[in-house]
N, C-alpha and C positions, 0 to 999 in steps of 0.2 A: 885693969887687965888690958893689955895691948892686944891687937885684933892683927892677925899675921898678914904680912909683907902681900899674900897674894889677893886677900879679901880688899885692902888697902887699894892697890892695883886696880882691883875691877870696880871698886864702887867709884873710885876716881873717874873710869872710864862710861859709867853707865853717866854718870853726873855730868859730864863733858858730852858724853854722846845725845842725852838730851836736851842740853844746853844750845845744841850745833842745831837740833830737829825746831828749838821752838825759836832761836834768834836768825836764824839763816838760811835754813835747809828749806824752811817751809815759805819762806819770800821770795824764793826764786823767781825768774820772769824768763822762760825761754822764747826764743823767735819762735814765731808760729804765723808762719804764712802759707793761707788757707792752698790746698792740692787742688790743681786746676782739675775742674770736673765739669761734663757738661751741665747744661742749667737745669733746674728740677729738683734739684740735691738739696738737702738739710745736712748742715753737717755736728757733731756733736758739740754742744756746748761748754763741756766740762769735760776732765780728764776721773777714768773711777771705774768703775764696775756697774754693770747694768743690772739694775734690781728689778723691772719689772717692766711689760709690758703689756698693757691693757686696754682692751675696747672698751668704747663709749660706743654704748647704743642704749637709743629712746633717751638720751640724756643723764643715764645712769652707768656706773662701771658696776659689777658685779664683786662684792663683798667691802665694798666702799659705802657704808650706810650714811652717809650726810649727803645733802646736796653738795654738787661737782661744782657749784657758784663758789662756795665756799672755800676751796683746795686754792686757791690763789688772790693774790694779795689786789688784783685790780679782775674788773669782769672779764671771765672768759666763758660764753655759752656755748657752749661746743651740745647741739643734739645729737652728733653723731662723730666718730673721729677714734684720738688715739691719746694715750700717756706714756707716753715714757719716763724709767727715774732711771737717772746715775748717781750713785754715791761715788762722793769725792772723800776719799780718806785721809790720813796726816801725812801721808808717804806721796799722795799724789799733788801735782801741781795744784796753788789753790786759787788760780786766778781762772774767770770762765770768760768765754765770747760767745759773742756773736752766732747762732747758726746761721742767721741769712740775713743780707741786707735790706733797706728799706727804711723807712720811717716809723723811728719809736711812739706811738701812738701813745701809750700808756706807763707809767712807772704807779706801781706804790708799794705801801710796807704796813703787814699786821703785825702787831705786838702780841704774845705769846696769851692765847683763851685764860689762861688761869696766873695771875700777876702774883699769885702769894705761893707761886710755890718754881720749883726748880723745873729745866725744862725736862718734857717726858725724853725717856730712853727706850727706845726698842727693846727686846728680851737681847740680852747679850749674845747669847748662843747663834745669833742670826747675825746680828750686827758686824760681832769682830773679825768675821772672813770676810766682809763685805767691806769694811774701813780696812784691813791689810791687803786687798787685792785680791784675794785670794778664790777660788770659784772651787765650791763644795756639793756635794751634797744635800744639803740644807737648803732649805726654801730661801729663795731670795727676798722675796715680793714683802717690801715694808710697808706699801700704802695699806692695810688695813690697820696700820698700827696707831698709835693715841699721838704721838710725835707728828709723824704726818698731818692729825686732823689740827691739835690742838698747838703746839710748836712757833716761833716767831716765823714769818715768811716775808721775803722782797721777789718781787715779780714785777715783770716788763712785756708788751705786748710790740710785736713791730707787723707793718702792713706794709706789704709792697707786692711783686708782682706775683708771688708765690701762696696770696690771700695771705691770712692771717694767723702768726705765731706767737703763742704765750710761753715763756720760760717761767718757773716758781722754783724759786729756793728756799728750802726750809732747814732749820737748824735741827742736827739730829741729839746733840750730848750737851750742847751748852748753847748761851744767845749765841745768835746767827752773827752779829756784828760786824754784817755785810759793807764794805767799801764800793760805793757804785759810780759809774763815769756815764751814765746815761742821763740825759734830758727829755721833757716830752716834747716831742715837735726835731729830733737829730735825726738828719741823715746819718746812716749810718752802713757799714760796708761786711759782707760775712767776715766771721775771723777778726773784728776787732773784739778788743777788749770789753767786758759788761762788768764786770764787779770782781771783786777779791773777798773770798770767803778764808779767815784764818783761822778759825777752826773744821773746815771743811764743811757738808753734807749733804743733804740729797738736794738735785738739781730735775724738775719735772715739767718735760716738753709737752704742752699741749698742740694736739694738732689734729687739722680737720679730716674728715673720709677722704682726700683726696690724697693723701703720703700711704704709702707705705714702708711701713719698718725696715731698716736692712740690717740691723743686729739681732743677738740674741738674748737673752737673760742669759747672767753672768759672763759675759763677751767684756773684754777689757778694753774701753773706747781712751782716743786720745782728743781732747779739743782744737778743733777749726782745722782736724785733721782726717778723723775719722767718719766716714756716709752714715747717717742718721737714720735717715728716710728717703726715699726718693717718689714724685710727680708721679700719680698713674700705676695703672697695675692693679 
């Protein structure tokens, strides 16, 4: 039985369309030179949608039952401070930078808690407005979820004049199979480049009491573009 001329047409076009998303669309590399701002500024890391932002006090965030040592791939002790997460989805740029310059102090990379099985996924009903962009209703905030704790992560610490910053990226749907340009011991300048995530996912700024936030949960950030945080306040 033949399948009509129009059915033909679109499945051609969905098949090309994500053919363009997984060989092309998603390798883009746009200029991104950081917006002159004065000093104090963090700027975002990663291009996505803002999931969550959370206090760290007495060393603990509230509904995050592991230790905070844990959440990232090299030590970051933060007693007291901030997280931020951006989800990077397949529609958003997936290459991330720099918030600020200084010296990479630290790189490493965990391998996913449980090796015999596939990586955890969010409940969908949260996740899919969050990988299309899209800002709902719906609870944003993924850190309590099993991906977050258990999930592949690469994280990078930089110290420089603004003390010290830890980015963590963890895979949300599949391995993270992070592409990274960092060394320990680089200078390094805000707004370059830190790694290529090609399947995208969550990207989480730790950072100490001294930043304050300047987005919101589900606020659409653009990388080495958009104010993170700022100095004081």
């Amino acid at each position: 039985m033949r399948l009509p001329r129009r059915v033909l047409l679109l499945s051609t076009l969905s098949a090309g369309a994500v053919v363009y998303l997984r060989l092309v669309y998603r390798f883009r590399d746009p200029v991104r030179l950081p917006v002159q701002q004065p000093g104090g500024q963090l700027l975002s890391p990663a291009d996505g949608v803002v999931s969550f932002i959370r206090r760290i006090d007495l060393g603990t965030v509230a509904g995050y039952d592991r230790p905070l040592a844990q959440l990232a791939a090299t030590p970051a002790p933060l007693h007291e401070g901030w997280l931020v997460g951006v989800v990077v989805g397949p529609l958003d740029v997936h290459y991330t930078y720099l918030p600020t310059g200084g010296e990479v102090e630290r790189t490493g990379h965990r391998a996913a808690e449980d090796q015999g099985s596939e990586c955890h996924v969010p409940r969908l009903p949260q996740l899919l407005p969050l990988l299309a962009g899209q800002v709902t209703d719906l609870p944003h905030d993924l850190l309590p979820s099993e991906a977050v704790a258990s999930n592949e992560r690469y994280s990078y610490t930089l110290s420089g004049e603004a003390g010290r910053v830890t980015v963590t990226q963890i895979a949300l749907t599949c391995p993270l199979q992070a592409t990274t340009y960092l060394h320990e011991g680089d200078s390094v300048r805000a707004g370059n480049k830190a790694t290529f995530l090609p399947e995208g996912g969550l990207v989480i700024v730790h950072l100490s009491a001294d930043w304050r936030p300047e987005v919101e949960v589900g606020q659409r950030v653009v990388g080495a573009q958009t104010t993170l945080a700022s100095l004081g306040g």
